[in-house]
N, C-alpha and C positions, 0 to 999 in steps of 0.2 A: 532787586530780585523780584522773580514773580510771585508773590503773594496772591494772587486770584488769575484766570481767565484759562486753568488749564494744563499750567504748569508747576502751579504750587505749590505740589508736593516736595520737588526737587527744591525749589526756594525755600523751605521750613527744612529741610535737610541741611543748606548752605548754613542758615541761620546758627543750627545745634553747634559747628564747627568754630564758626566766627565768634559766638558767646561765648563757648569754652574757651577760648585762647585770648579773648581781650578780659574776664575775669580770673584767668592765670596771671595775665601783664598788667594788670592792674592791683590784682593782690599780693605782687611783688614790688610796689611801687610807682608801675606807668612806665611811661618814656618821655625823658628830657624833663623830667619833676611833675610831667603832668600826666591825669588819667584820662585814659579811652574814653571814648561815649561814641555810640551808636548810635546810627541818625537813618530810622527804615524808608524804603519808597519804594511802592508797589509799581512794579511794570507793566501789571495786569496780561503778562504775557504777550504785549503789543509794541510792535520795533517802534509808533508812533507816538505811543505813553511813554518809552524806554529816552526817548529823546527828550521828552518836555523835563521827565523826571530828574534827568543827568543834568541838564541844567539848573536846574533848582540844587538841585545838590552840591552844584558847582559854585552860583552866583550867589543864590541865597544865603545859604548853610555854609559854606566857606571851607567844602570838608578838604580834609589833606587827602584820601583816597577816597575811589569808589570801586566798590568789589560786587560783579555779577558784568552781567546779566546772565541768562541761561543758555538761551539759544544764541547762534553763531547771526541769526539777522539783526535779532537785537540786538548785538553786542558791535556788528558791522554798522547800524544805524547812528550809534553814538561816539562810532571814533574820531567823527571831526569837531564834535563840540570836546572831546577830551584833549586835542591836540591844540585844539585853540585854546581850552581852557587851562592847558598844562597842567593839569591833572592827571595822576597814574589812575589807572583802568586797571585792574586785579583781579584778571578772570580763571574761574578754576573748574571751567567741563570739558571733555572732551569735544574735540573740534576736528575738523577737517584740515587744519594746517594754512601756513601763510600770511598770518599777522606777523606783520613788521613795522612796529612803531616803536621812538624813543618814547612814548608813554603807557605802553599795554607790555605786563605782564602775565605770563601763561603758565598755569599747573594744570596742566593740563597733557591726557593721553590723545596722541596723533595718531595717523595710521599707519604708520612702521611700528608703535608699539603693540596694537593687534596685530596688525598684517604678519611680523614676524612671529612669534607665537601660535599662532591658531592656524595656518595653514598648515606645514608642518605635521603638527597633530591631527589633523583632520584627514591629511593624506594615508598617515600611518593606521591611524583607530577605526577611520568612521568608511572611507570608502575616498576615489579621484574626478565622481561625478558629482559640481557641485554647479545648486541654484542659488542667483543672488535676488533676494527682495526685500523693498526698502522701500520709505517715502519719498517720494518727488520735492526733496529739497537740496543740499548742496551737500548736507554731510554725506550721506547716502551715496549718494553718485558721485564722490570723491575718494571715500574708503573702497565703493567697488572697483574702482579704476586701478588703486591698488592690487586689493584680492584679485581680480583677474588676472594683471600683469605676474603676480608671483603664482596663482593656480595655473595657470598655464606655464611658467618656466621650469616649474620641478614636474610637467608632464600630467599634471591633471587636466578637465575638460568641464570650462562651464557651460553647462546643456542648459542655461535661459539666464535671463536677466532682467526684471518688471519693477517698476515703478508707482504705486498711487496716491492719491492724493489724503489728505489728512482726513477722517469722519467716515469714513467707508464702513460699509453695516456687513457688509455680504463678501465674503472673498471665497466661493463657492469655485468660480472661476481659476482662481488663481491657483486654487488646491487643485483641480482638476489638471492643471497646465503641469503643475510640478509632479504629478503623478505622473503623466504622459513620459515628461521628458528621462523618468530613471532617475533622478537624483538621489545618491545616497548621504547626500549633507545641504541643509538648505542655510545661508546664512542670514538673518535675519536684519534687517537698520531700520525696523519701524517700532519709533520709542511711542512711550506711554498708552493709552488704553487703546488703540488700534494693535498694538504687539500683543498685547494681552486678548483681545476677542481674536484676531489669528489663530492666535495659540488655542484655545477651544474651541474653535471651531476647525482647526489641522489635527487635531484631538481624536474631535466627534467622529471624525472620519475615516478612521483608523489607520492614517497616515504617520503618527510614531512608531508603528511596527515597521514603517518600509524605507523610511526616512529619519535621519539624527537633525535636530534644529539647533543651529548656534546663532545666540543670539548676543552683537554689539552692544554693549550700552547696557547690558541685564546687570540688575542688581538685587539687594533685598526686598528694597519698595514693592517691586513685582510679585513675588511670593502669595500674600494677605490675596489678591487679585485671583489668585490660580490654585486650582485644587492639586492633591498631590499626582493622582496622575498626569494631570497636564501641565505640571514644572521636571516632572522627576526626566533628568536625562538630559534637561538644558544645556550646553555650553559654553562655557563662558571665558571673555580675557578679562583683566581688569588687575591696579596696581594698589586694591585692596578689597579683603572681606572682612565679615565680622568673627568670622570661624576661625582668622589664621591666625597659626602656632607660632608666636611670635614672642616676644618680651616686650617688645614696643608696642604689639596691636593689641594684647591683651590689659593691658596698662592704661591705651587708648578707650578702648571699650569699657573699660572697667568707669572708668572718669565721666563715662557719657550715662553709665546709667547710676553714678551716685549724684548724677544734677539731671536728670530727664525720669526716671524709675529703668527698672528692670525690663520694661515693655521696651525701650526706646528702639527706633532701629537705627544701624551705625553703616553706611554705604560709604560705598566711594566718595560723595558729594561730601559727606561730613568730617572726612578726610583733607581733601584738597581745598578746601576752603579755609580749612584752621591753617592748613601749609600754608597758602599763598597770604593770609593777614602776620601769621608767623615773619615772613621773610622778610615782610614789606617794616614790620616793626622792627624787629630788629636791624634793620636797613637806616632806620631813622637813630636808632639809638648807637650805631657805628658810622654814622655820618654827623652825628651831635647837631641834626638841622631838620624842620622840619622844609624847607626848602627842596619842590619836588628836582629839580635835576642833581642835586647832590647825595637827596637818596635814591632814586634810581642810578646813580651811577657806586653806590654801595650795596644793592641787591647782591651781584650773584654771590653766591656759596654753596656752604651744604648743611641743611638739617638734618632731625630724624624725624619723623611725622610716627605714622603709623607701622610703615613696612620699611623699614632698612636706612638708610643715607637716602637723601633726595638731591640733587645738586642744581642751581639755578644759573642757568650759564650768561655770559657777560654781553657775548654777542646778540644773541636774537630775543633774550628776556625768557627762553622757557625751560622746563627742565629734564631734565634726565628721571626716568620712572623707573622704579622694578617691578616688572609685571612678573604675572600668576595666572596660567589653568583654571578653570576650577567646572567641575558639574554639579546639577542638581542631585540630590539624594536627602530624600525622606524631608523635604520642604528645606532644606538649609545648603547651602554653598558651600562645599567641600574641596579644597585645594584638591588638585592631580596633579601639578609640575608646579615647579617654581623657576622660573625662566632666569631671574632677576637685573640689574641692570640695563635698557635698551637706551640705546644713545640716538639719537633722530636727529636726521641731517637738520643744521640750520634754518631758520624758516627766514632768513633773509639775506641769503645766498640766491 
């Protein structure tokens, strides 16, 4: 995980999910008579650390899995040492799609799990003129590929599409282009604090009177970051909050702040993390081995995590999500639809 260089918020997010769930399996006795133990390695947010790190935790450490990285380069840079090292890969963020490996599994939201969802609503509520901007990396410009192909089938019209790169101070520019062009929904794919000074500075502008921002990837973490004006009215997909009226999420929630305090925050990440160490344990303890090809060939099923049945399918290693709506109001993520269910073609078809 990345513990420093950028990303390590969302790495200390992973972290809450995977401690809760190996001190649930191990306060129930472990698996195969023995207890969990966590063994951390910082990625420092770099595909180049992400590689030396996997190995060491492969050749050294002797570990039965390794669960992360965050980003989709990192997590691409180390899939040949996992394949050589037949070690399962346990990755749980949303991605772009297309991992097909017998040793990578994925809890992970694809983009048919937004795509279908958010367009749709965005047609009916917000307006048919929509701008895409996002960082110049592969998620970005593979969820757009998406949204465009489905914004344009049901009859909408994307009037721009831009690209920048990561550290950008000024998007003076950008606001000006998206104003030009009329867009009445701008969709956003630029994670972490470049989303975040966007967003104040499309703010400052008085661009939320004339435009609605939906943004991929938004979660709690972002909030703390942004005042109430300049979150109020976000949009958002995602196959958990910490606000939903659930039995399971509340239950969920409830568990993270009697081990974290009452402050803690409970995202998606802390979520999908606890699922995908979940599966893979209990994968070991219905395969009675710690032998990685016989518990990967015992992974798929179905839990319940936070939001509903989750199902880990056999074919491609990833799983079926129930997504959710949700807008900003008054600083907290509040459902608007509950979609649930999206089944996402195969990723190794």
């Amino acid at each position: 995980m990345p513990f420093s260089g950028g990303l390590e918020l969302f790495g200390a997010q992973a972290m809450q999910g995977i401690e809760m769930l190996v001190d649930e399996v191990n306060g129930a006795g472990g698996v195969l008579g023995r207890q969990i133990e966590i063994i951390k390695a910082d990625t420092r947010t770099d595909p180049k650390t992400t590689v030396e790190r996997a190995q060491q935790l492969i050749q050294r450490d002797k570990v039965d899995a390794v669960i992360g990285p965050i980003s989709s380069s990192s997590r691409d840079a180390i899939k040949s040492s996992i394949e050589r090292g037949r070690k399962p890969l346990l990755y749980a963020t949303d991605y772009e799609g297309g991992v097909c490996s017998d040793y990578i599994s994925c809890y992970s939201a694809l983009p048919l799990h937004y795509v279908d969802p958010l367009i749709p609503y965005l047609m009916e509520t917000v307006g048919k003129k929509v701008y895409l901007f996002g960082a110049s990396y592969a998620w970005p410009q593979k969820m757009n590929v998406a949204i465009r192909t489905t914004v344009e089938g049901v009859g909408g019209d994307v009037v721009g599409e831009e690209y920048t790169p990561f550290g950008v101070k000024d998007f003076a520019t950008t606001i000006r282009k998206i104003e030009e062009s009329g867009a009445e929904a701008i969709i956003l794919t630029l994670p972490g604090a470049d989303g975040v000074t966007f967003i104040k500075q499309f703010t400052a502008a008085g661009m939320k009177e004339k435009s609605r921002l939906a943004f991929l990837g938004f979660n709690e973490n972002y909030l703390p970051g942004l005042s109430a004006a300049e979150s109020e009215g976000i949009i958002g997909v995602s196959h958990f909050i910490q606000t939903l009226d659930r039995p399971e999420s509340q239950d969920f929630v409830a568990k993270q702040k009697a081990r974290y305090g009452d402050d803690v925050v409970v995202s998606y990440y802390v979520d999908s993390h606890y699922g995908i160490a979940k599966f893979f344990l209990e994968a070991m303890q219905r395969a009675d081995s710690d032998e990685t090809d016989k518990i990967m060939a015992a992974l798929s099923g179905s839990i319940t995590v936070a939001n509903g049945e989750v199902t880990m399918r056999a074919d491609d290693k990833h799983v079926d999500l129930n997504m959710l709506l949700f807008e900003v109001r008054d600083q907290q993520l509040k459902m608007q639809k509950y979609i649930g269910k999206i089944v996402a073609p195969s990723q190794c078809a």
